[in-house]
N, C-alpha and C positions, 0 to 999 in steps of 0.2 A: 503488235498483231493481236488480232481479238480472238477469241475463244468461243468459236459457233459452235452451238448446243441445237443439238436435234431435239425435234419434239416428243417430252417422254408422255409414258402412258399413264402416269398418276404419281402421287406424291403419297409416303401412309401417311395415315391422318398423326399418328405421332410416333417418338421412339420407341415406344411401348411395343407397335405394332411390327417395328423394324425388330426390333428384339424379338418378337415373338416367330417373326418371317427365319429370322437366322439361325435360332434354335433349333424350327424343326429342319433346316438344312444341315446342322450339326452333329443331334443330338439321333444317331442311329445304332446300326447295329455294330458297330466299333465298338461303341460304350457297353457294349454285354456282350458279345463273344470271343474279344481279342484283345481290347483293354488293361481289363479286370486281373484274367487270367496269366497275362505278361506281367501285370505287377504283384501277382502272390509269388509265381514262379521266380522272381529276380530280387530278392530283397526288403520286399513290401516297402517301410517308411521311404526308404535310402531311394528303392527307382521312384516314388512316387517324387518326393525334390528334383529328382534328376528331369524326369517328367516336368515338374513345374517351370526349372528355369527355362528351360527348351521352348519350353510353351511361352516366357515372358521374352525371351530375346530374341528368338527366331521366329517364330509363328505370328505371335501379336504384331511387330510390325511389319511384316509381309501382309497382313491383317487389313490394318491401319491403311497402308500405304492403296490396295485396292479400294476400298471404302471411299477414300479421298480423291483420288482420279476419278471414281466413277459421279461423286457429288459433285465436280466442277464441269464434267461433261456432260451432267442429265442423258446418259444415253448408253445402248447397250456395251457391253465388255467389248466389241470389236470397232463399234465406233468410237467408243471413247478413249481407245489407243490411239486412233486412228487419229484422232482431233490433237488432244493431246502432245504428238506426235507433232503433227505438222505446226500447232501453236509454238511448240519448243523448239521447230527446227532441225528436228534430226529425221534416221534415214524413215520414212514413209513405210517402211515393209514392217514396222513394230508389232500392225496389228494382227500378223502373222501367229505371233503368239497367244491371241484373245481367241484368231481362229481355232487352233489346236486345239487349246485351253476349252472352248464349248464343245468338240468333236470329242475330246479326249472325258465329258462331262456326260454326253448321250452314252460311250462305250459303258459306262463306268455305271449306270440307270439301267443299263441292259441288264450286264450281271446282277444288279438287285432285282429287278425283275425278278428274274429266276427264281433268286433267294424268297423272294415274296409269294410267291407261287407255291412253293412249298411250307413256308409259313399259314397262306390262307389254307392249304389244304392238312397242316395239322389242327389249325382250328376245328375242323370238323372232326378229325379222329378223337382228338381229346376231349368233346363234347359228346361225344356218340360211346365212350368208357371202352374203346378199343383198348389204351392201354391201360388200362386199371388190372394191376396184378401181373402184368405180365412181364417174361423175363429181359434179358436185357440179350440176349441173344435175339429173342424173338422181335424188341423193338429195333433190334441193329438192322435184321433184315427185312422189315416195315422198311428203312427207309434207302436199303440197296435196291430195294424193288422198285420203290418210287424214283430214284435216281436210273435204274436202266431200263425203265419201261415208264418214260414220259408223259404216257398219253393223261396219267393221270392229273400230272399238273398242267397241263396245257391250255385247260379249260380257266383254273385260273389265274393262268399265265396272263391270257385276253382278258379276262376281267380287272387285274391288276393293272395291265397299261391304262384298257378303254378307261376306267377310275381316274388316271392318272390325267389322262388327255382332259377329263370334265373337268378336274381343279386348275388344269393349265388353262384351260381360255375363259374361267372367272377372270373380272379385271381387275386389276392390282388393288388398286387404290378403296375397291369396294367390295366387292361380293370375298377376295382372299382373305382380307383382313378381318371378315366376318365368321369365317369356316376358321382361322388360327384363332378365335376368340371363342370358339367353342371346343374344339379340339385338342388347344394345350391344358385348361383346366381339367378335362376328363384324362385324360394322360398323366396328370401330376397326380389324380384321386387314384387311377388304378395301378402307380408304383407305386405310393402308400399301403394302399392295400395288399402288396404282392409282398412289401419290405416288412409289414404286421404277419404273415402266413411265413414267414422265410422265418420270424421273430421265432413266432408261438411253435411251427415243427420242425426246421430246419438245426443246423447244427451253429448257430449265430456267430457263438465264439471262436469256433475254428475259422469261420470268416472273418470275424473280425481281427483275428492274428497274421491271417494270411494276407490280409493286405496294410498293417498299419503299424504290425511289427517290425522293429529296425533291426534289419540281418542282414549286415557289411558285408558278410560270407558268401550269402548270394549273387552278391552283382559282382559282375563282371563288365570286360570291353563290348561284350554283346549285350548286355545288355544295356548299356549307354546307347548305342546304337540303337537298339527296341525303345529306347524310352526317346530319341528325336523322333523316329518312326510316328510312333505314336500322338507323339505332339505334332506331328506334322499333319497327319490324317485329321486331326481334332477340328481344324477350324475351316475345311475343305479348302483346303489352298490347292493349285492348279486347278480347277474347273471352273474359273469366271463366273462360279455361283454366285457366291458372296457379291460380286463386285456387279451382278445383275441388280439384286437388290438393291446395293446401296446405291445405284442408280433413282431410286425411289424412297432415300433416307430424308427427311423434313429439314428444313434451313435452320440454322440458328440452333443446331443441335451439337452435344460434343461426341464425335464420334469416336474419341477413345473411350470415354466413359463406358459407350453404349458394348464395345466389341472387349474390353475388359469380363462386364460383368457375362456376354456373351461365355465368355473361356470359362467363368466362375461355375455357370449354369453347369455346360458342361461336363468341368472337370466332377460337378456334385454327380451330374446324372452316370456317370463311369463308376462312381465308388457306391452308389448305389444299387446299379444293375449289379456290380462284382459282390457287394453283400447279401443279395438275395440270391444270385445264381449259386455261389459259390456255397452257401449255406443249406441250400436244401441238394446241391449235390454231393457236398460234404456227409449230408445226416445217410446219406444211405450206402457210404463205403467206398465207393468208386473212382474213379480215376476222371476227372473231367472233362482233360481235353479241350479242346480251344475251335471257333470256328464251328461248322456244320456240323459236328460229333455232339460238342455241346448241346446245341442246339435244339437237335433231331435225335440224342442218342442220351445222351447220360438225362438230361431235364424230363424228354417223357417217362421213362424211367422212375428216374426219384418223384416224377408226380402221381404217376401211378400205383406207389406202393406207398401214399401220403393221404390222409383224411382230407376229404375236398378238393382231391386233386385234380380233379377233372375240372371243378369251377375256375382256380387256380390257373390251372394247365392253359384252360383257354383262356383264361387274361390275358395272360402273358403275352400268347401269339397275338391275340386283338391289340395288344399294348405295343409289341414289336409289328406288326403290318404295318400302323398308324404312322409309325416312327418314321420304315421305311419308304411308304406313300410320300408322306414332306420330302424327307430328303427328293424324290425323283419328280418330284415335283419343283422343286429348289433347282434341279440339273437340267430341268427342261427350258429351262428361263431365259439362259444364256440366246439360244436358240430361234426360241420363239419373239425374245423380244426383236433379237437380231430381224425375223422375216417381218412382222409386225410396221418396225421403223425403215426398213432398208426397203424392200417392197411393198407395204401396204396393204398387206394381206388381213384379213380379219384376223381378230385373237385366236377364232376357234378354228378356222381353214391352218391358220401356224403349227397350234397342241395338236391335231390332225394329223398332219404331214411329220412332226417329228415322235408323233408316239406309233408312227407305223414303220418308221425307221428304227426305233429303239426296239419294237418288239419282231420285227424282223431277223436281228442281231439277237434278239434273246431265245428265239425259237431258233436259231443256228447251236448258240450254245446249250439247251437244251438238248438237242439232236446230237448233240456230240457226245453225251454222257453215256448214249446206247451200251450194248455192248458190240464190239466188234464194228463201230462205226467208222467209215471215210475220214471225219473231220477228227482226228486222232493221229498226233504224230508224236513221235520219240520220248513215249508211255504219260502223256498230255493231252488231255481232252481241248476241245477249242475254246472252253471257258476256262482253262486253266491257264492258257496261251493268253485269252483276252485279259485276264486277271493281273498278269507278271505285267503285261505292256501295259498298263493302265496305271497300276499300281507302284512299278516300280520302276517305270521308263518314264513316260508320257507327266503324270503327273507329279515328279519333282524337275524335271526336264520345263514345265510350263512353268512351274512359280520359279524357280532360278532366273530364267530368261527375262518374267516379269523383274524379276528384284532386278537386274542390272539395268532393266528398263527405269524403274522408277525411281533408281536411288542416283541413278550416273546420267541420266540426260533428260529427267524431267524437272525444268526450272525450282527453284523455292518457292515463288511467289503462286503457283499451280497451288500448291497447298494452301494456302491460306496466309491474311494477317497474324503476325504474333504482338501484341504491344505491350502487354506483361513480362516483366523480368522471368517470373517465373514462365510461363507460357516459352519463352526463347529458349530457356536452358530444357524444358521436357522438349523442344523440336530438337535443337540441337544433339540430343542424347538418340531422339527416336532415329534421327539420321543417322549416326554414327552405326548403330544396329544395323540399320538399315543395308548400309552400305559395305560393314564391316566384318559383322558375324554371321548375317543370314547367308550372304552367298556361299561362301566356304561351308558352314554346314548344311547346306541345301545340298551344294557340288559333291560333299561328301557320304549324303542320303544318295543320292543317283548312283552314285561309282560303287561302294559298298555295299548297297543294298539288294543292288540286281545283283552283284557277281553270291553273297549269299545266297538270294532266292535260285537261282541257278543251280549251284550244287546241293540245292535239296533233294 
């Protein structure tokens, strides 16, 4: 039976550009708010290995495995289950999964929204020397304010999707691959620059301990658990992002190569964000904190009471917007390619229609934060509700499904020729992963993980 390929929308011009496309869907605000700070708290060296295998035996090929389906189907993540599916013979309803997987991809864009909203709008305080000098009471409640009297981010709430909806209906193959060719070079210059300012005031060395000294002491069984977490969040598995893209990965390319040095990127850009945050929140005493405290509480703070900190202050966030731009631009793909191929919609009528659905769901959770708000249940704001499902249901609940999809009933020869000795023994090995260790540690991210998040 032959394997019909829907017509895609572009091909990158090379792997370069695929690599650049998947970075910025990777490399977000994981890598500096939750990362970093799980592996100082757990051990430093010890979780960071722990972290790594997770990341080479589980993550990479659940990685791999999407990358590949999507190169043999030229076509979005719900068609090319779909194809896939019916070329292999099994049950038809597969693509059920690629569905979710893009729903579960827009929820997940929403909540960054938000997050972005409040980044754009610290870029303005820290530029305008709001917090220069001030205390840390008074920056805490700068940003309880902002959090229960919304109206403030709201405005660039809408700015941050409508943004997002303009780089979504550039077309792949040409105008995106132009904006990532300008945008990851300025991105790599100004965490340079941030990791020089983190050198010359921050407290270097206590970051540098904190994440690359070996303390057996620390880790724990939960922490095993934080470091698959983590790896698991690394390479966006569950949201058919990745597998949007590689829809548009060049022929005659190796796409282990490519999603290898992908995780490399990554894993750098994690130990970097963690040595510059953790170092100038380090130099000024304080408790750090992980997440939106970070963030919004202890870094205005230590930039505040720092020489240059307000130029600093506002890298940062212009450094982190950018980041998380890509990424919800990465999340909208699934989506838009889907309406694009499936109905024929213009690019731009597609990034339209789903960036007014993503920012509908973000002005809900925005509106939940009030105080005393309706969309508030059992001491849970409604973004707190969409975070746990997203996060700890939905999206290991999608890559599981996928792994038994692609490891137990999509043919061998779907992936490719092997005619190298060598070439047989890495499929053979990637399989067995595949098949063997990703689902049971996936199954046991889902089952452990929400009942954790639960009794916090």
């Amino acid at each position: 039976m032959a394997l019909k390929k829907n017509k895609v929308q572009g091909i990158w011009s090379s792997r370069w550009t695929f690599l650049a496309a998947a970075t910025g869907l990777v490399v977000s605000l994981g890598n500096f708010w939750k990362a970093p700070q799980q592996l100082a708290a757990n051990g430093g060296a010890v979780y960071l290995v722990a972290y790594l295998v997770f990341l080479l035996l589980v993550v990479l090929p659940v990685a791999i495995a999407e990358v590949r389906i999507a190169v043999r189907a030229r076509a979005n993540p719900i068609h090319a289950v779909d194809q896939i599916a019916h070329f292999s013979g099994a049950f038809r309803h597969w693509s059920l999964v690629t569905q979710l997987a893009a729903l579960t991809a827009l929820l997940l864009a929403a909540n960054l929204g938000v997050v972005a909203s409040w980044l754009l709008t610290y870029i303005m305080k820290m530029s305008s020397g709001v917090m220069e000098a001030a205390s840390l009471d008074t920056i805490a409640g700068e940003f309880q304010r902002l959090l229960t009297s919304p109206e403030e981010a709201r405005g660039a709430h809408g700015f941050f999707v409508a943004l997002a909806v303009l780089l979504s209906s550039i077309s792949v193959n040409r105008g995106m691959a132009m904006v990532l060719r300008i945008l990851l070079p300025v991105l790599l210059l100004v965490m340079l620059s941030l990791l020089y300012f983190s050198y010359e005031l921050g407290d270097y060395g206590a970051a540098w301990r904190a994440l690359f000294d070996f303390r057996p002491g620390d880790f724990s069984w939960q922490a095993l658990l934080s470091a698959l977490q983590q790896a698991f969040y690394a390479l966006g598995l569950g949201t058919a992002a990745l597998m949007a893209y590689g829809a548009y990965f060049p022929s005659g390319r190796s796409i282990t190569r490519q999603l290898l040095a992908l995780a490399v990127i990554d894993t750098l850009a994690m130990l970097l964000g963690g040595l510059i945050l953790i170092a100038l929140v380090s130099d000024q005493h304080i408790v750090a904190g992980q997440g939106p405290a970070l963030l919004f509480i202890s870094l205005p703070y230590s930039f505040g009471n720092l020489a240059f900190g307000d130029i600093a202050g506002t890298g940062l966030y212009v450094l982190l917007s950018i980041l998380v731009l890509t990424t919800v631009v990465a999340l909208f793909e699934p989506v838009v390619a889907y309406l694009v191929e499936r109905w024929a919609l213009p690019r731009w009528v597609a990034a339209v229609a789903v960036g007014l659905s993503v920012f509908a769901v973000g002005e809900v959770s925005l509106a939940s934060l009030q105080v005393a708000s309706p969309l508030q249940w059992f001491s849970r704001t409604a973004m707190e509700w969409l975070d746990i499902a997203v996060a700890n249901i939905l999206l290991p609940m999608c890559a599981l499904c996928f792994v038994l999809f692609a490891a137990w009933r999509v043919p061998k020869n779907v992936y490719g020729g092997r005619d190298h000795w060598l070439e047989q023994g890495f499929f053979w090995l990637w399989l067995r992963m595949l098949r063997y260790i990703a689902p049971p540690a996936l199954l046991c991210l889902l089952s452990i993980g929400l009942y954790q998040r639960l009794q916090l």
